[in-house]
N, C-alpha and C positions, 0 to 999 in steps of 0.2 A: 835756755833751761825749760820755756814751756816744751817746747818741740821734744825734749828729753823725753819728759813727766809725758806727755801726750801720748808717745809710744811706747814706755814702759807701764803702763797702770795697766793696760789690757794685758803687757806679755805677764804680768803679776799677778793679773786676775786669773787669767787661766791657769800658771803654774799653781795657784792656790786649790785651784777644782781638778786639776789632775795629779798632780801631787801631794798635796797638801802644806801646811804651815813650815814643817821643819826643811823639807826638801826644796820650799822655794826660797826659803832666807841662804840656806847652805850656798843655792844657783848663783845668788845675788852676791852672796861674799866671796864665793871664788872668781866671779868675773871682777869682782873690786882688786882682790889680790892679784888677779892675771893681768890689769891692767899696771899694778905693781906703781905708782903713781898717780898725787893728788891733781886734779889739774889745777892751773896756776889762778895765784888769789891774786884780786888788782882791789878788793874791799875788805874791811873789817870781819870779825865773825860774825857781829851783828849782823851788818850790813847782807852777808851770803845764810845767815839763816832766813832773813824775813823774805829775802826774797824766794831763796827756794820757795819756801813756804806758800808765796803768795802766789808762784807759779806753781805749783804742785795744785790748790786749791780751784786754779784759772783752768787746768787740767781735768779735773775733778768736773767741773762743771761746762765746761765748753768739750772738753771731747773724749767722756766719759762720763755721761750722766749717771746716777745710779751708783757709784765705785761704794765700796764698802771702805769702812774705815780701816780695816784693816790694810785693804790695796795701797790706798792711798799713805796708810802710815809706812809700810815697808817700803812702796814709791820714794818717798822723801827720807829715811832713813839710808835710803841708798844713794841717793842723788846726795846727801850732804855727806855720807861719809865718800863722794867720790870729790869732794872738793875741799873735805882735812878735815870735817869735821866730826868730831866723834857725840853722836847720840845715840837715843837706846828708845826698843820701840817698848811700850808696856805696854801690858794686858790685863783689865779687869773685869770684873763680873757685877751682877747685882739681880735680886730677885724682886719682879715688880708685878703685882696684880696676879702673883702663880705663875709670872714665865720668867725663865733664866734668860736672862742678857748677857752680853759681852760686848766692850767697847775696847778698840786697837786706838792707842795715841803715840807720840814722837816726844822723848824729854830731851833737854840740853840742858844741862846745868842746873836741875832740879825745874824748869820752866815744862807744862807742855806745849809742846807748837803750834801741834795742826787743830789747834780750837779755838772756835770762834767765840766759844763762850768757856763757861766753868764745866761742860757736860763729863770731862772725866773725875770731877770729885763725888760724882753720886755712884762711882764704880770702884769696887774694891779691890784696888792692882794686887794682882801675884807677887810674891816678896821677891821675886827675883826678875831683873832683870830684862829680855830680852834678843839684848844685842847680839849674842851666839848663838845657834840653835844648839840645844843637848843634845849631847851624844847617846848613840840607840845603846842600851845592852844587852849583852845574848840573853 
């Protein structure tokens, strides 16, 4: 799983700087679909979320220093829904000393994941969702 996360957080960083947000979740969900198959569970859901997690984070830090949260939350968003699990990435904001923020997290079952501490409750998630990207309209 690190070896995954290790070579997906760069292809996710760039599609995020050349495409943008909608166009690299759409890339990630259609190759999850193409693969049309969860790969096989031998642990609990706990068990495969923490670890994702912990290698998505080992990833993060050994061979991607620097990842934005965002990278890294659709990295693990996609790594666990490629192994059954269904979570959702959210997006919040917060204005701090005059500058707009934005922080990218991973929920499962109302928990966030990829936080080592509380830092997404000082951010005020968007009411919806994440898990799909919206559709464009003419």
């Amino acid at each position: 799983m690190f070896r995954r996360a290790a070579i997906l957080l760069p292809l996710v960083g760039a599609s995020l700087r050349l495409r943008g947000y909608g166009r690299t979740q759409e890339w990630l969900q259609g190759r999850w679909e193409r693969r049309n198959q969860a790969l096989p569970q031998t642990a609990s859901s706990k068990d495969i979320v923490e670890n994702t997690c912990r290698m998505v984070r080992a990833a993060v830090h050994y061979g991607l220093p620097g990842a934005s949260c965002l990278e890294a939350s659709l990295t693990l968003w996609y790594l666990l829904r490629l192994q059954g699990i269904s979570a959702n990435v959210r997006i919040g904001v917060r204005k701090h000393t005059n500058l707009f923020e934005a922080h990218a997290w991973v929920e499962y079952e109302g928990a966030a994941l990829n936080q080592l501490e509380e830092v997404h409750r000082h951010f005020a998630p968007f009411d919806s969702e994440f898990h799909v990207p919206p559709k464009e309209q003419p």
